[in-house]
C-alpha positions as CSV (number, residue, x, y, z in Angstrom):
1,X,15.4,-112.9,-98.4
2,X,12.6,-112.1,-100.5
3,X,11.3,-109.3,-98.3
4,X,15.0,-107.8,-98.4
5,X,14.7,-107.6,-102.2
6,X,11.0,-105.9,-102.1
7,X,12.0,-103.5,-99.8
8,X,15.8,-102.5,-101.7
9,X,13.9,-102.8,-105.3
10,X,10.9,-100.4,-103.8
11,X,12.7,-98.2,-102.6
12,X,15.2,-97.6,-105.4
13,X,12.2,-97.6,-108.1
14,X,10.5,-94.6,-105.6
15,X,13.7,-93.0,-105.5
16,X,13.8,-93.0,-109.1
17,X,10.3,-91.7,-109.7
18,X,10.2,-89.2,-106.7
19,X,13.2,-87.5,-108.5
20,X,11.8,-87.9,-111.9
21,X,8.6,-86.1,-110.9
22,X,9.5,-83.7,-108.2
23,X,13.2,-82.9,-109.5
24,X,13.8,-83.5,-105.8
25,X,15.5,-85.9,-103.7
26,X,13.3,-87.4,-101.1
27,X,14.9,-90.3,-99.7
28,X,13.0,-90.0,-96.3
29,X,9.3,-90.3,-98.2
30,X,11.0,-93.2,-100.6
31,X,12.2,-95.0,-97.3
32,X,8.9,-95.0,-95.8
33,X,7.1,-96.1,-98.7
34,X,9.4,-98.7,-99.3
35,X,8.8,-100.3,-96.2
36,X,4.9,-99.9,-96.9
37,X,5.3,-101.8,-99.5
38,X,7.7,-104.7,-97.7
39,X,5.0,-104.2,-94.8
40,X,2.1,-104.7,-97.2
41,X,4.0,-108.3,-99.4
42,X,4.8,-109.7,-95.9
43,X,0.7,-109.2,-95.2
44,X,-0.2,-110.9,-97.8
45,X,1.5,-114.2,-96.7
46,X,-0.3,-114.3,-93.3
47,X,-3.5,-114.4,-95.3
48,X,-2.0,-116.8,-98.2
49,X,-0.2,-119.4,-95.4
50,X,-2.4,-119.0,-92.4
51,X,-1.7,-122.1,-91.6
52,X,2.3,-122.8,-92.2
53,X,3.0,-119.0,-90.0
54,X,0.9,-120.6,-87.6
55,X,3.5,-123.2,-87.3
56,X,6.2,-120.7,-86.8
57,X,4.8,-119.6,-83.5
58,X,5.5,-121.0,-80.2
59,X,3.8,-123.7,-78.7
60,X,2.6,-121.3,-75.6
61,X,0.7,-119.3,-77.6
62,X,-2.3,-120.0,-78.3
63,X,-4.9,-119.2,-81.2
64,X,-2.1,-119.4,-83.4
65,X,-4.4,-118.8,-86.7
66,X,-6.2,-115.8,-85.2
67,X,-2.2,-114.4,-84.2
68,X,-1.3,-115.1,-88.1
69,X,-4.2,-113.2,-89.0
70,X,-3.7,-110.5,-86.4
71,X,-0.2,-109.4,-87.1
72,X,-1.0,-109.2,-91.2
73,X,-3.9,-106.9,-90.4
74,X,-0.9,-105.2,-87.7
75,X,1.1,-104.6,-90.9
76,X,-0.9,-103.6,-93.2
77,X,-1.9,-101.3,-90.2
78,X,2.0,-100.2,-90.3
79,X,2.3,-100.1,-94.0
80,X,-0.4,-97.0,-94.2
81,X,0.5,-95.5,-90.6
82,X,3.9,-94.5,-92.4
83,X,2.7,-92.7,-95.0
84,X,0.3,-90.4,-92.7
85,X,1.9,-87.7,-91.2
86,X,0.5,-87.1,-88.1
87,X,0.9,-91.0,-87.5
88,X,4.5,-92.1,-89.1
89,X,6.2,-91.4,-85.7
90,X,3.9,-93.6,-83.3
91,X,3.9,-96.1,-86.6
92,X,7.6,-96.3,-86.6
93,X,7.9,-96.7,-83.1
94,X,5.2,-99.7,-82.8
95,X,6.7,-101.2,-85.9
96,X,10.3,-101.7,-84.1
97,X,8.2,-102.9,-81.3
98,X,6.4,-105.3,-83.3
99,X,9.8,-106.6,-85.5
100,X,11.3,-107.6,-82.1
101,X,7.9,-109.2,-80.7
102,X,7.9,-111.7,-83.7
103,X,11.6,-111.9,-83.6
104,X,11.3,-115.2,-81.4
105,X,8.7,-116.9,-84.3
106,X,11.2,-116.5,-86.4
107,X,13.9,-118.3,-84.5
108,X,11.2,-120.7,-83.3
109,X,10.4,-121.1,-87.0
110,X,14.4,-121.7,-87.5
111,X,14.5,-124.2,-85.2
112,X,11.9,-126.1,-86.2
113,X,12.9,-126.4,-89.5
114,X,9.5,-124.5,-90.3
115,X,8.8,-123.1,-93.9
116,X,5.7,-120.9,-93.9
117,X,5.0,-121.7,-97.5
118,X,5.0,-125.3,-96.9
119,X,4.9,-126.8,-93.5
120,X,7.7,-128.1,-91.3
121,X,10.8,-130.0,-92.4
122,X,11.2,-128.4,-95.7
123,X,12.3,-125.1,-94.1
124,X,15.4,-123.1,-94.3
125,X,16.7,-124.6,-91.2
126,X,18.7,-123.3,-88.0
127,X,21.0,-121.5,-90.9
128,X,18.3,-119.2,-91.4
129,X,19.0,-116.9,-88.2
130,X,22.2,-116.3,-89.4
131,X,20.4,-114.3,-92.0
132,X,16.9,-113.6,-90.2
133,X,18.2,-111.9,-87.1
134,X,20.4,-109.3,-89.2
135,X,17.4,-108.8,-91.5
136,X,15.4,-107.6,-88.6
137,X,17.8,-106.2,-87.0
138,X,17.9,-103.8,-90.6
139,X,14.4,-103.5,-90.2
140,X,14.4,-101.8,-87.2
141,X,17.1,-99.5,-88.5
142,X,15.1,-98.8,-91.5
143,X,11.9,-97.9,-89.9
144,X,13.5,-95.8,-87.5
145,X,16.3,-93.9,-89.8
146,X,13.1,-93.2,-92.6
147,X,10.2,-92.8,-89.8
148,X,11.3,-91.4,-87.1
149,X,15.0,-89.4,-87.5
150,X,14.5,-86.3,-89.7
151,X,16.9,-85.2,-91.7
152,X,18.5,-81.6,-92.0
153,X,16.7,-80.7,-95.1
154,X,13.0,-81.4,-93.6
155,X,14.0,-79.2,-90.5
156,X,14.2,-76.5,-92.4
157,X,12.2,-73.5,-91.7
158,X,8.9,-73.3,-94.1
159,X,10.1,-76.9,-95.6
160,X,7.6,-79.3,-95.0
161,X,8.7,-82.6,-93.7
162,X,8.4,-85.1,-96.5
163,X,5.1,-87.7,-96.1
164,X,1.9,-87.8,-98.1
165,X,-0.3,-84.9,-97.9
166,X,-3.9,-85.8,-97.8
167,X,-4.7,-81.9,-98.1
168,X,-5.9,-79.9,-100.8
169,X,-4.0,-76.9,-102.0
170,X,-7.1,-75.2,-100.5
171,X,-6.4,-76.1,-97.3
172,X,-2.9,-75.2,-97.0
């Protein structure tokens, strides 16, 4: 639930200060960054509760701590590939990828009664999927309505398709 609400609050507070400072509606660039930032609070867990994610993952796979750690460092990876323009597309596309490959921890984390905070039988419980599978269900949708369909306005002719520049005005 809590990643629901950093990723809603972001991206209305963007919204608000990409209009406030450009006079312009960018909803595509707020998107993205909002999901940076959802990408980069979920990170932070797998380094803060190495060891309760670990529990979330299937038995079969092994190194479970090195996974944890491995799929942080894969969203932070996801967080800045948004916001660079030559990579949002590939980003967005390996991030739906990636929220259906951790999909099943989730459910096995469900099942298990498994709260990554805290350790097993203090979890949310089998009611959990009811809300977890939507949730990344809207994630997917999210990454791939900000990241990868463009809108009408950045198709324009001479409009630029919204994402951080990294260039100078010199070099454009």
């Amino acid at each position: 639930m809590i990643p629901l609400i950093v990723l809603l609050g972001a991206f209305a507070i963007i919204s608000i200060g990409i209009k406030y400072f450009t006079k312009e509606n960018d909803s595509q660039l707020a998107g993205r960054i909002a999901m940076s930032v959802m990408l980069l609070f979920t990170a932070s867990g797998h380094f803060a509760y190495p060891e309760g994610m670990a529990l979330m993952i299937p038995d079969i796979i092994p190194y479970k701590r090195e996974v944890v750690f491995l799929t942080g460092i894969i969203e932070i990876a996801g967080a800045v590939g948004l916001l660079v323009r030559r990579l949002q597309v590939i980003t967005a596309w390996l991030l739906i990828l990636f929220f259906i490959m951790v999909l099943p921890a989730n459910i096995h984390a469900a099942i298990r009664n498994v709260d990554y905070q805290t350790g097993p039988s203090t979890g949310p419980g089998i009611n959990y999927l009811w809300f977890r599978v939507p949730l990344q269900l809207f994630f997917i949708a999210w990454t791939y309505f900000f990241a990868i369909r463009r809108n009408k306005k950045s198709e324009q002719p001479g409009k630029r398709t919204p994402a951080i520049n990294m260039r100078t005005s010199v070099d454009q």
